[in-house]
N, C-alpha and C positions, 0 to 999 in steps of 0.2 A: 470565172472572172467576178470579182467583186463590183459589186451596183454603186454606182455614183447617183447621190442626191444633190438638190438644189439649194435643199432647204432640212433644219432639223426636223424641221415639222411632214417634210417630205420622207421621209426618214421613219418617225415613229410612223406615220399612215402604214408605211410600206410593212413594216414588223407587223403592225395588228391584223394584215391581211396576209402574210406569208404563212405557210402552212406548220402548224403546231406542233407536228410530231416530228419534224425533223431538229434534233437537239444537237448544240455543237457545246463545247467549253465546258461553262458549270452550271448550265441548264441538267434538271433532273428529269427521268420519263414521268416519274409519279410524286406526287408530293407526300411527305411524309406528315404526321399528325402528334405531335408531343400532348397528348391530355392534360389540364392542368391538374394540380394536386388535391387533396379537399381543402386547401385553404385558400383556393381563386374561384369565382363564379363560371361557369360553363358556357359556353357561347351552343348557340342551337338555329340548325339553320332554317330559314321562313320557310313555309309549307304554301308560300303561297307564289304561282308560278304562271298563273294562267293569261292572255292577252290583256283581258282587262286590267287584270293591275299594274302588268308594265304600265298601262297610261296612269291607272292612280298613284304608280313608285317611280318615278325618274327623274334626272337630273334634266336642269333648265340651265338656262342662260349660257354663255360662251364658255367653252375650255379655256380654264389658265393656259398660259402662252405657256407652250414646250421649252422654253429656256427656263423659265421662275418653274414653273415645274420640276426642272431635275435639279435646280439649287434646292427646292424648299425637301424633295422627297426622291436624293438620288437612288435607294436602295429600292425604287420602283423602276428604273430604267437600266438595270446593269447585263440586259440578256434579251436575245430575238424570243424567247420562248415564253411559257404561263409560268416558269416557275424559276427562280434562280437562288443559289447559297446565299444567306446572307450573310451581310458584311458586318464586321467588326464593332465599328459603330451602330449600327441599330442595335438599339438597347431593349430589349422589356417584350420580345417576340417569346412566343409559346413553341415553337417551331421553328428550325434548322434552316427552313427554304422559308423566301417571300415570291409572292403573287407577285409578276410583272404587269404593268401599266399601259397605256399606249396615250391615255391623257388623264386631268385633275381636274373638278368643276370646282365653287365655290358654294353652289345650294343643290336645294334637288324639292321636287313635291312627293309629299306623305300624302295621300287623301285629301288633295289640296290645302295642304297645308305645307309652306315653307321653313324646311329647317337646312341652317348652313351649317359650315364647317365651323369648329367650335362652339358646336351649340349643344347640349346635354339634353340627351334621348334615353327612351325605353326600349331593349330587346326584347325581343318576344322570347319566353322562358318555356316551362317543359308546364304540363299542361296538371295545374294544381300548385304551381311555386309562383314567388313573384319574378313578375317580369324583370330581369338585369337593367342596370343603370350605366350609361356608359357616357360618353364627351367624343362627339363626332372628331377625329383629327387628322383624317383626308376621306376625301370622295374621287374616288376613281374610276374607271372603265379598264378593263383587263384587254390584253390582246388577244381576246375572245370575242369581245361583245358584252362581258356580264357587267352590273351595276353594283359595286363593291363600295364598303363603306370600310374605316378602320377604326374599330371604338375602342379607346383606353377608357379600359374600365373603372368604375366606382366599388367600394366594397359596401356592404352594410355591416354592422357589427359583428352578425354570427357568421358573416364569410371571413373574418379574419381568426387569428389566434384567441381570441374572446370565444367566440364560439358561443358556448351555452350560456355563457351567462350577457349575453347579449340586453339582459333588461338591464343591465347597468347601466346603459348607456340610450340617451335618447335615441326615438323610434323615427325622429326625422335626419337623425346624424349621418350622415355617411361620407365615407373618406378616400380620397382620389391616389390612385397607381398608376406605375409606371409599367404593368402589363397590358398587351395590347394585343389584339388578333383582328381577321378579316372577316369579315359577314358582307350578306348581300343586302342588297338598300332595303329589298323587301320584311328585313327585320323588325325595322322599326316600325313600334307601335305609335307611339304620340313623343313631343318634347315634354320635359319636365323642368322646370325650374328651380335652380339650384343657388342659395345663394351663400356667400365667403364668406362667411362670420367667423372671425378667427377668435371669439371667447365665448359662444352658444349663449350668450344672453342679448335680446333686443332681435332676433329673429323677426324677419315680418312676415306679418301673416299670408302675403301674396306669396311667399314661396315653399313649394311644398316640402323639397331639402335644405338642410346646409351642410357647409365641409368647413374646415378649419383645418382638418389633417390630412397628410396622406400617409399613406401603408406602402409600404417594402418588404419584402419575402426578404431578402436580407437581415436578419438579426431581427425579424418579425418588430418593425421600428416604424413607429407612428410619429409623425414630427411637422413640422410647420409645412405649408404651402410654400413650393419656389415661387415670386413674386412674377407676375405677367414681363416679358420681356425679355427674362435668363432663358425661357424655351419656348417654344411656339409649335411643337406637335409633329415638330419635320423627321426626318427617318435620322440623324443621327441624335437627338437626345430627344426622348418626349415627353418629361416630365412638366408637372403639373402648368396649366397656365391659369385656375384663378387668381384673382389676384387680390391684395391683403393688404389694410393698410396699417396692420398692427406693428406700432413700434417695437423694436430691439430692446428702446431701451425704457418701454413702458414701468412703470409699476406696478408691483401685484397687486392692482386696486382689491382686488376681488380676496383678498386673504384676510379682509379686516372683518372683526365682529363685533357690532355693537357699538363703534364707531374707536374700540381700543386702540386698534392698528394706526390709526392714526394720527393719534394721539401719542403714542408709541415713537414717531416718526421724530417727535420733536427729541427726544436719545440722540447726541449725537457719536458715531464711531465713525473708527478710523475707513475710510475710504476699502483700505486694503484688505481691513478684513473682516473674516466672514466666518460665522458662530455654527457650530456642529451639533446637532442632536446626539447621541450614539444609543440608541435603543438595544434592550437584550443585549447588554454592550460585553459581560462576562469578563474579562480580566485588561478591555482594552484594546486589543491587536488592530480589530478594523478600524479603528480613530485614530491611531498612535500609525497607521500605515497612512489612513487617507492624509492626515496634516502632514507627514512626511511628503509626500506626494506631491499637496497641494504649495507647499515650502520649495520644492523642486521647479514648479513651472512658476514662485515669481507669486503664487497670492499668501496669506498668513489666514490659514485655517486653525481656528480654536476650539476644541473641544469644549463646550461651553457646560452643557450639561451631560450626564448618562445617568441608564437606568437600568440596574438588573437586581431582581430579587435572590442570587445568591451572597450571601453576607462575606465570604471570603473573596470573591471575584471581585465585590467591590470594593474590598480593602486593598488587592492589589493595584485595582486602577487608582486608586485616593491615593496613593502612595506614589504610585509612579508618575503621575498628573496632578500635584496641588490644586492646580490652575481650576481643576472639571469640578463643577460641582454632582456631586455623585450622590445616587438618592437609590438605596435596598429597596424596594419594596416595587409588586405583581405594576405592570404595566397596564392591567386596568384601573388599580388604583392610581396610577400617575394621572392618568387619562379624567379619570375622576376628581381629581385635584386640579388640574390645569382649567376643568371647568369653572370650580369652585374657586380660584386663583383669579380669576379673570371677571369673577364675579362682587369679588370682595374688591378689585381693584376700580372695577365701574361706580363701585356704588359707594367705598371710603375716599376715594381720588379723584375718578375723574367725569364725576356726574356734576353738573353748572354749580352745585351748592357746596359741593366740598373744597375744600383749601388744596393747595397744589402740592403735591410729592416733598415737594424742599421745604414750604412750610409745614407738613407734619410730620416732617422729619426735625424738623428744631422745635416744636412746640414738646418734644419727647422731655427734653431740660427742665419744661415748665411747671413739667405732673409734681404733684410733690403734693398728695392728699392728706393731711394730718388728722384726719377724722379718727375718731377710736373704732377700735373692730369688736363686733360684737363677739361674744365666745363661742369658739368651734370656730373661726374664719379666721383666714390668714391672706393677705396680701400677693399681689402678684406685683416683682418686680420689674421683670422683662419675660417676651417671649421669644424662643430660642429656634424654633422651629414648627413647621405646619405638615401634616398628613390626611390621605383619607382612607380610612380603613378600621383595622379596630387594634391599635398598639398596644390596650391592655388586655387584649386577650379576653374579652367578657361580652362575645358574641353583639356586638351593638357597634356598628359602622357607621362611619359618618366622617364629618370634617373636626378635627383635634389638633390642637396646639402642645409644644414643649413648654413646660413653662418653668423658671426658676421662681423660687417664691422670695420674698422679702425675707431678709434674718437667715437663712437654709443655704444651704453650700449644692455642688452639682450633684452631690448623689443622693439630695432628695428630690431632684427634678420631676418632675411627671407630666402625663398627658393625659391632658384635659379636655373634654368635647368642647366645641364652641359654645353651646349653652350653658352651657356651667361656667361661663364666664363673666355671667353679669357684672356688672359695675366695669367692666376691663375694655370698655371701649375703647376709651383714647389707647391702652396698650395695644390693641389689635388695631388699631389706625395706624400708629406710629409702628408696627411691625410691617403691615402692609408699605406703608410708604418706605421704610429702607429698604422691603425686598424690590417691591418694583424699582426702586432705582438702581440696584445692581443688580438687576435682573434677574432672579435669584430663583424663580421661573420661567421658562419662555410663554409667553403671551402669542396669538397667532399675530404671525409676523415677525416674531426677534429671531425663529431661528432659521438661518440662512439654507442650512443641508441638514436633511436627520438622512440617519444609515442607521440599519440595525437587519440582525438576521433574526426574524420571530423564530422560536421552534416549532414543528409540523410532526410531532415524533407520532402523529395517526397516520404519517405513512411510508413511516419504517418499516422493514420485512420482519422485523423480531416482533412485529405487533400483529396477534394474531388476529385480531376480531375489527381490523381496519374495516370503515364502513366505506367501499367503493361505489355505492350508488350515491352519498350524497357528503362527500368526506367533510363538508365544513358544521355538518352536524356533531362530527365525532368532537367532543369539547378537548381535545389533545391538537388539534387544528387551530380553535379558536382565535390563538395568537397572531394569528396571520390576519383576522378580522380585526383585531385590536391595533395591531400596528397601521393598518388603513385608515381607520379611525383617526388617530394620534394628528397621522398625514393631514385627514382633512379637515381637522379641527386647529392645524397652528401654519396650515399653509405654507411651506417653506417654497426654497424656489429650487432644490433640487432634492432629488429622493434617490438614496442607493438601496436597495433591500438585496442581502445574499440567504443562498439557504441551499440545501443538499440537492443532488439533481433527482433525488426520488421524487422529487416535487412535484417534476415533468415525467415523468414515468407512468406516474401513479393513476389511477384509473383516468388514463387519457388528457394525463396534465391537468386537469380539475384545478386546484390549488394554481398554478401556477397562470391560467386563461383567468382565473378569479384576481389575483393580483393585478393583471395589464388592466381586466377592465373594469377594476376601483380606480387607476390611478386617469384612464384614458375619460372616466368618467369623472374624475374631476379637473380636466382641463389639461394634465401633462402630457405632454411628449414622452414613450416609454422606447425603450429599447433593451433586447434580451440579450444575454449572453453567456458561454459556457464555457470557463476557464480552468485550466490545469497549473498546480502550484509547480510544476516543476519547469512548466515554460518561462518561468519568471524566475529562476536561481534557487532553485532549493533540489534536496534530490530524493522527492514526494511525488506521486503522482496524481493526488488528491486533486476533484473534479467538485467545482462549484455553481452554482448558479448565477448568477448577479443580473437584476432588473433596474437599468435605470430610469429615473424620472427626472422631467425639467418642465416647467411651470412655461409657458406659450411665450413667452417673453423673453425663454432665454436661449440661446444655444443646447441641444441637445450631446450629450458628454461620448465621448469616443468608446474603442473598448481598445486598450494597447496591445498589441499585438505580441508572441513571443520572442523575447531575447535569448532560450537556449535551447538545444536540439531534444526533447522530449518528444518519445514518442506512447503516444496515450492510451491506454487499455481502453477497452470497451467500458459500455455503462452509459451512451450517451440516445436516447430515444431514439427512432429514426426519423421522426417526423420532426425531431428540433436538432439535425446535427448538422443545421445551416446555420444554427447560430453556435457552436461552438468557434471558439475565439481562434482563428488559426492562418497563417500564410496562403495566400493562394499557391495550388500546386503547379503552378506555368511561374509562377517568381526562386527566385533564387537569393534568399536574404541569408547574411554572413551572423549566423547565430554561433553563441556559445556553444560550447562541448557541455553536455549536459555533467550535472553534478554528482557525484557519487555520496555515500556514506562515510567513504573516509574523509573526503573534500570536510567534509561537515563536522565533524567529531575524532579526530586522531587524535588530536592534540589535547584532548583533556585527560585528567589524570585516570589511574587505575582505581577504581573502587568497588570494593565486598558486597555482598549482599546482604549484608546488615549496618553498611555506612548508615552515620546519624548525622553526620555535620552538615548543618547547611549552607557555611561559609567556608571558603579554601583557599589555596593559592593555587594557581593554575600547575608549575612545576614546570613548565616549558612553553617554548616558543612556538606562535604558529609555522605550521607545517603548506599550510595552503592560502589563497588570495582569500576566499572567504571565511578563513579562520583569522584572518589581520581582520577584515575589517568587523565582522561579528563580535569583535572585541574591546570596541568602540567604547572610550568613556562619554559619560553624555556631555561633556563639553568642548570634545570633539568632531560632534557631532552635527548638522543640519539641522534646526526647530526643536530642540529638544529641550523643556526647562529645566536649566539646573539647579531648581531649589528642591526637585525629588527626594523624600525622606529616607534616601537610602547611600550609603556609604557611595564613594566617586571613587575611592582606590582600588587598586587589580583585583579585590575579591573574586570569586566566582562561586555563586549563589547556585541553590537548588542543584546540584552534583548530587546526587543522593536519588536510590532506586527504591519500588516499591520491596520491600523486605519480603519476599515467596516464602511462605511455611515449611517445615524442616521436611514433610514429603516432597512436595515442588521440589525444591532446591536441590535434594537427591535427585531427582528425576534431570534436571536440569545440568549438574554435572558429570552426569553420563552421555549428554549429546556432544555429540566429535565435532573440535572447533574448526568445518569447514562447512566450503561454498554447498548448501543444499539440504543441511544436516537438520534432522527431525524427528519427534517420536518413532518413525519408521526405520531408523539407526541403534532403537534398542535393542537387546534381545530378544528371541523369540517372536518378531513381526515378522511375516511375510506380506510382498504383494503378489497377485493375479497379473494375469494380462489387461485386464480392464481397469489395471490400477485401482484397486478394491485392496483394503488391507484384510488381513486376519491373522489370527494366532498360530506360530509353526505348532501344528500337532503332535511332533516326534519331538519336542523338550516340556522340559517341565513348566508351568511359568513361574518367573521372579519376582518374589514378596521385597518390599520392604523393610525396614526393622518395624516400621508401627504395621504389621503383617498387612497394608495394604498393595496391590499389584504393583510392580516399576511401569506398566502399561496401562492407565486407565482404560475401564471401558470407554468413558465418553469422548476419549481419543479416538478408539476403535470405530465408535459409532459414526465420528461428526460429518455432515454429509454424507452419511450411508457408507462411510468408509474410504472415501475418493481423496477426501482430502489431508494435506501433508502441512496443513497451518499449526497447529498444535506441536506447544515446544518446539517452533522452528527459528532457527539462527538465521541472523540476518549476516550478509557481508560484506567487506569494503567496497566491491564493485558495484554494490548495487544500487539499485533506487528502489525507496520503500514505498509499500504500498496508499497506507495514509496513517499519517498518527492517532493513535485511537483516545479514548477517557479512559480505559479500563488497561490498566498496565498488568494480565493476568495472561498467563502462555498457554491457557487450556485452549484456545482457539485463535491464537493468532501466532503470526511471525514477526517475536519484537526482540528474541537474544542477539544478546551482542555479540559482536563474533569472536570476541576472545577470553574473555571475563563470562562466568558462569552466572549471571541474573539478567533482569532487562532493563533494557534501556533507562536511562534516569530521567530525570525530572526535565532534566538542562538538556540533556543532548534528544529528546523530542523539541523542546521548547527552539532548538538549534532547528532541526528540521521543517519547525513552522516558520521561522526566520527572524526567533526574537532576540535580539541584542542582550547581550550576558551581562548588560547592565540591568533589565529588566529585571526584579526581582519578583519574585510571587511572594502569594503567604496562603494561609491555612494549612491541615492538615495534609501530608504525603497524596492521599487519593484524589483531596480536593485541587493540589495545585495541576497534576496529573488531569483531572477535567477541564479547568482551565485552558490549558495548553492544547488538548484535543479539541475543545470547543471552537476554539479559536480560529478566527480568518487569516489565513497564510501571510505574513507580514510583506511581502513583498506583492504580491497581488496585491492588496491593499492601496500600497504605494505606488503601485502603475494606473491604478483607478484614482487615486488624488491626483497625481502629475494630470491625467489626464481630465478631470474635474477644472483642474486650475485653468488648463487649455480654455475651454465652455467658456468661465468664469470671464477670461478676457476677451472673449469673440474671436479667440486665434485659432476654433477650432472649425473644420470644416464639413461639407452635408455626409461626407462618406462613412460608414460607419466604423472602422477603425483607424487607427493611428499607428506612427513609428515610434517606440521613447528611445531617445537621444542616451538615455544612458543602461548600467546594469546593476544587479544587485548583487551585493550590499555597498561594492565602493563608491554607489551614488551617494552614500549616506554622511561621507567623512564632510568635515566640512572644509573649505577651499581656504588656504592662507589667501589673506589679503592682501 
C-alpha cells in the first residue's frame, strides 16, 4: 500500500529517512562517474571529514520551503533514492545520474565564515595545483544526511583551449561555464571575489578576479556573459548569472590609437554597410563568398581592401573586384605601413595645427612653385602611391612613395624613399589627405571585418624538420603571428581566420590554442570550427578550419550548419571533433543528395592535353542544377559588380589543363577510362595481399620510347607501395578528394574520366565553387594555385550569410545556425 502524506514537506522527511537501497523506477544501485576531459578543471573531494568540522562546515538558517525548492531545482527531487537519471533539461552535468535532495538552504558556515548560494568559492584542489574556482548554485542535503554543494565551474586560461599559452591572457581573468558537478560543503576553501568587467580595463583592485566571458565545450566558444535574470543556477538551465552592463550597441571605444579612431568617426558611411579586410586573400574566393553571403542575409559587405604578395593572385582579384583596393606585397610590410599610415595622418591632418583633410585636399590646386631647379633636380608632380619595404630592390627598407615627376610620362615613375623628398611636403600632405579621405588605408577602426587565412606550411607533413616543441619559432608559421598583429592594431569588430586543420593536429594544436588566445586576449569572443566543402554543395571533401572573432560588443557569428548529405573522411583530431560543423545525430534535417563529379563538370567541352585557349564557347547546355547556376553572368547575379574587367558574354575562361610532358601523357593514356583505374592497371604491376605493389617478375618491363619505364619507380615506392593515388582517374560518381595547387598525376587522383589529361583550370575552379565568370590570370600553374589555395566558395558564403545574421542582432547564443537556402541557386538574383 502506498503511504499517504499530509504535507510535501511530510513527504520529502519521509524519503530521506526510507531505506536507500531499496531502488524502484530510474533510481540506479551505484552511481556512475563520467571524468571530465583535459579541458575542464577536476573536482576533488575534501579530505576533511571528522566531527569537528561538521561544526566548522554546515549549513544554517531555515531550509528553502520544499515547494520553491523543486520549482527552482526539480532534477533534485525526481526519485525516493541517492541517485536518479537525469533529465533532459539539466544542461552542463559531467554525469548520466544526479544526487537526490531531500532539502536546499540559502547559506551555510566555512570556518565561520558565511558564504551563500551565488556566491563564488574556492575548491580544494590536488595538493601542488591551484585550488578550482567555482559559483556556489545550490546547497543541498542528500537523502543521506551529507552536506552537498553544486559548483559551476570557473575556468582559467590554461584549463580552456588556450592551454599553454595561457600568459596571453591576464592572470586574474577567468571565465564562467556551464559545466557543473556535486562536491561536499567540506570543499570549500574561502570565498573569492570575482568581479563582471566585461572589457578587462578599470578592474578594482578589491577584487581578486574578473570574468567577462564564458567558455563552452561546444565549438570551444568564448562569448559574452548571459545578463543576471535569463538564468539563475536552477536544474533546467545554469548558465552564467553575472551580470554586465555592457551595451550591445557600445562602440569599440577601445580600437582607437592616438585619438585617430576618432577622429575617423567624423567619415560618414552608409549605415548598411560594412568594409572587409581580406588578408592572404590569393585570387579572392573568401571575400567574394563572405559578401555574397553577407548580400544574402540583407547587410552590403564591401571588400574594401586585400592583401597578398603573389602578383598573379592579385591581378585576378583587381580584375574580378575594381571596387578592392588590392595591395602585392608581404603582410608584414602591410602591417608596417598601416603603422607608418597612421602616423603620417596624425601628424599632416589631424594633429590641432594642421588644416583639415578637405582643406589640404584643395590647397593641392594652389602648389604651383615656379622656382628654377637647380641642375641634377627634377620636380615632383604628384604622388601616386605609398609602400614599406624596399621596391627598388637595393636592400634599404623603409617607408617610399610612387612618384610621377614633372615633364615625364608613367614609365618613368619611380620610388622614392620619404627622405629623399625634401622640398615635397605639401605633395605628401596633399597625398595623405586624399588617401585618408577615400580611405585608401584602413586606419584602426575603418575596417569593419578582416578575414584572411595566414599560411602555417611549418606544419605540413611534406615539411620535414617541423619544430614540434615550439612551432611559432619555425619562421614558416610566423604569418599567423602577423595576421594577429594586423587584428590588433586596426581593431575591427569581427575576425574570420581559416587555415588547414593540420593546424589542430599539429603538435597538440599549438598554432591553433595560440590564435584563440591572441584573439581572447584582445577582448573577442572566439568560436572554433571544422567544416567540410562538400556539406555546402560542391562534391569536395575538403576539411577547413575557421576561427571566429567578434569584438564584446557584438554578437558572436554562427557556424551554418550542412545543406548536403556528405559523409566526411577522417582527418579531424579527436580532441576537436566537437567542433566539427555537423547535425546532431538525434535530428533528422532534409539535406541535399550530395554532389558528384558529373553534377559539376559534364557539361564542359572536350579538350586535349595540349589545349591553349583560354577563352571558348561552352558548346552545350547545362546538364544539371548546378551547372545552370554556376554559369551565372555577373549581372545575374546577387552583389556582384558589373564593372569587372572582364567580358559578360557566354565565354568560358580557363578550360585549358596543365600540358603533362610527352612521358606522363603516354603513361596517362594507357590508364582504362573506369571507376578505380590507376598506375596499378599497367602492365606488369602486381599487388600482394596487403595491397603492397610490385613488379610481375615472369614479364619483362615496358620501356618508353624515351627508354624510360611505362611504371615509374616513385609510383612503385609512394607510401611504401600501399598506395593507388598515382595516375589515378577520377569518376563521375564520385566526390573528389580536395583540389590540390599541383595539377601533376605522380601522386595524386586528378584524371578525368574520360579524356586522357587532368583536370583543367575551370573544372577544379568548378569544384571549389567559383562562378565561370570568374576569370584568373597568370601563368597555367599559377592560376592552378590559385584555385587550390582558395576557400571553397560556398563555405564562404554560408559564413557571410551567417556574419550578416551577428551584424543584425538576428543571431542567437547557440552556436550554429540553419541557412534558409543552397548552393549556387542562392546566388541568381530574384526578379523584382
Amino acid at each position: 500500500m502506498k503511504k499517504k502524506y499530509n504535507s510535501e514537506e511530510e513527504e520529502v522527511q519521509y524519503n530521506c529517512e526510507e531505506d536507500e537501497g531499496q531502488f524502484t523506477g530510474n533510481m540506479l544501485e551505484q552511481p556512475k562517474r563520467n571524468c571530465l576531459n583535459n579541458l575542464k578543471p577536476k573536482s576533488k573531494k575534501s579530505k576533511l571529514n571528522s566531527e569537528e568540522e561538521d561544526d566548522e562546515c554546515r549549513f544554517t538558517g531555515e531550509p528553502i520551503p520544499v515547494v520553491e525548492a523543486k520549482q527552482q531545482w526539480p532534477h533534485r527531487y525526481l526519485s525516493k533514492g541517492k541517485w536518479a537519471i537525469r533529465p533532459a533539461y539539466a544542461k552542463g552535468w559531467e554525469s548520466d545520474e544526479i544526487m537526490q535532495a531531500c532539502r536546499h538552504y540559502n547559506e551555510a558556515l566555512i570556518d565561520g565564515v558565511t558564504v551563500r548560494l551565488l556566491d563564488d568559492v574556492y575548491i580544494q584542489a590536488e595538493e601542488g595545483t591551484p585550488d578550482y574556482i567555482t559559483k556556489i548554485v545550490e546547497l543541498f542535503e542528500t537523502v543521506d544526511k551529507e552536506q552537498y554543494i553544486t559548483a559551476q565551474w570557473f575556468y582559467r586560461a590554461e584549463d580552456t583551449v588556450i592551454k599553454v599559452h595561457a600568459e596571453l591572457i591576464d592572470n586574474r581573468r577567468v571565465f564562467f561555464s556551464d559545466v557543473k558537478n556535486d562536491n561536499p560543503l567540506g570543499c570549500i576553501v574561502r570565498k573569492v571575489n570575482i568581479a563582471a568587467n566585461p572589457s578587462n580595463v578599470g578592474v578594482d583592485k578589491s577584487h581578486e578576479l574578473f570574468c567577462d566571458l564564458s567558455y563552452k565545450l561546444p565549438y570551444l566558444t568564448f562569448a559574452n556573459l548571459v545578463p543576471d535574470g535569463q538564468n539563475q543556477g536552477g536544474g533546467s538551465d545554469t548558465s552564467s548569472t553575472i551580470s554586465s552592463d555592457h551595451s550591445s550597441d557600445e562602440a569599440t571605444a577601445d580600437v582607437t590609437s592616438n585619438g585617430v579612431a576618432e577622429t575617423m568617426q567624423e567619415v560618414v558611411e552608409p549605415k548598411n554597410e560594412m568594409r572587409l579586410l581580406d588578408l592572404y586573400s590569393g585570387c579572392g574566393a573568401m571575400s567574394t563568398g563572405l559578401c555574397l553571403g553577407a548580400s544574402l542575409s540583407g547587410i552590403k559587405l564591401v571588400n574594401k581592401w586585400a592583401v597578398d604578395m603573389n602578383q598573379d593572385a592579385c591581378e585576378s582579384l583587381r580584375k574580378n573586384h575594381p571596387e578592392t583596393e588590392v595591395r602585392n606585397e608581404k603582410a608584414d610590410d602591410f602591417l608596417a605601413l598601416l603603422k607608418e599610415w597612421e602616423r603620417l595622418c596624425n601628424d599632416l591632418l589631424l594633429s590641432a595645427a594642421s588644416p583639415s583633410p578637405e582643406v589640404a585636399c584643395s590647397e593641392e590646386e594652389d602648389i604651383d612653385d615656379d622656382s628654377p631647379l637647380s641642375p641634377g633636380e627634377f620636380e615632383v608632380e604628384t604622388l601616386l602611391d605609398i609602400c614599406f619595404g624596399d621596391p627598388n630592390y637595393v636592400r634599404k627598407r623603409g617607408l617610399y612613395f610612387k612618384v610621377r615627376w614633372k615633364g615625364y610620362g608613367p614609365e618613368e615613375d619611380t620610388w622614392e624613399p620619404i627622405d629623399g623628398l625634401s622640398g615635397s611636403e605639401d605633395r605628401i600632405k596633399e597625398f595623405v589627405a586624399r588617401g585618408y579621405k577615400a580611405k585608401f588605408l584602413p586606419l584602426p577602426g575603418d575596417a569593419d571585418f578582416i578575414c584572411g587565412g595566414p599560411p602555417c606550411q611549418g606544419v605540413s607533413g611534406f615539411n620535414r624538420f617541423r619544430d614540434k616543441m615550439d612551432p611559432l619559432k619555425d619562421s614558416k608559421n610566423h604569418q599567423l603571428v602577423v595576421f594577429m598583429d594586423i587584428v590588433d592594431f586596426l581593431r575591427p569588430k569581427y575576425v574570420l581566420m581559416e587555415n588547414v586543420v593540420d593546424l589542430m593536429k599539429f603538435a597538440g594544436g599549438f598554432l591553433g590554442r595560440y590564435a584563440v588566445g591572441r584573439l581572447v586576449g584582445m577582448n573577442f569572443q572566439t568560436r572554433m570550427g571544422i567544416m567540410a566543402a562538400g556539406s555546402y554543395g560542391l562534391p569536395q571533401f575538403r576539411l577547413r578550419v575557421f576561427l571566429w572573432g567578434a569584438h564584446i560588443s557584438k554578437k558572436l557569428p554562427q557556424y551554418p550548419l550542412p545543406t548536403h548529405e556528405v559523409v566526411t573522411r577522417g582527418g579531424i583530431p579527436n580532441e576537436f571533433e566537437a567542433v566539427y560543423v555537423s547535425h546532431e545525430k538525434k535530428s533528422c534535417p532534409s539535406l541535399a543528395k550530395a554532389l558528384s563529379l558529373e553534377d559539376a563538370i559534364s557539361d564542359l567541352p572536350s579538350v586535349t592535353n595540349y589545349e591553349e585557349q583560354d577563352e571558348r564557347p561552352y558548346e552545350g547546355s547545362p546538364v544539371s542544377e548546378f551547372q545552370q547556376y554556376i554559369r551565372l553572368k555577373r549581372e545575374d547575379m546577387i552583389s556582384f559588380n558589373g564593372s569587372a574587367e572582364v567580358a559578360l558574354d557566354c565565354a568560358l575562361y580557363d578550360h585549358r589543363p596543365l600540358q603533362l610532358n610527352k612521358d606522363d601523357y603516354q603513361r596517362v593514356c594507357q590508364i582504362p577510362k573506369k571507376k578505380g583505374a590507376n598506375f596499378r592497371n599497367l602492365p606488369g604491376v602486381l599487388v600482394d595481399s596487403k595491397n603492397k605493389v610490385y613488379l610481375d617478375p615472369s614479364m619483362e618491363r615496358v620501356f618508353l620510347p624515351s627508354k624510360k619505364p611505362l611504371v615509374p619507380d616513385y609510383a612503385l615506392k609512394f607510401v611504401r607501395g600501399t598506395s593507388s593515388k598515382p595516375f589515378g582517374r577520377l569518376w563521375w560518381d564520385e566526390t573528389v578528394s580536395t583540389v590540390v595547387t599541383r595539377a601533376e598525376p605522380h601522386n595524386q587522383t586528378l584524371l578525368h574520366p574520360e579524356q586522357d589529361r587532368v583536370l583543367t583550370i575551370r573544372e577544379n575552379a568548378r569544384l571549389q565553387g567559383f562562378l565561370d565568370c570568374y576569370k584568373l590570370y597568370g601563368s597555367v600553374k599559377e592560376r592552378y594555385i590559385q584555385v587550390g589555395n582558395a576557400v571553397a566558395i560556398p563555405v564562404a558564403t554560408a559564413l557571410g550569410y551567417a556574419f550578416g545574421l551577428a551584424c543584425q542582432g538576428l543571431a542567437d547564443d547557440k552556436p550554429v545556425t540553419t541557412l534558409p537556402f543552397k548552393f549556387p541557386s542562392c546566388l541568381a538574383r530574384k526578379e523584382e
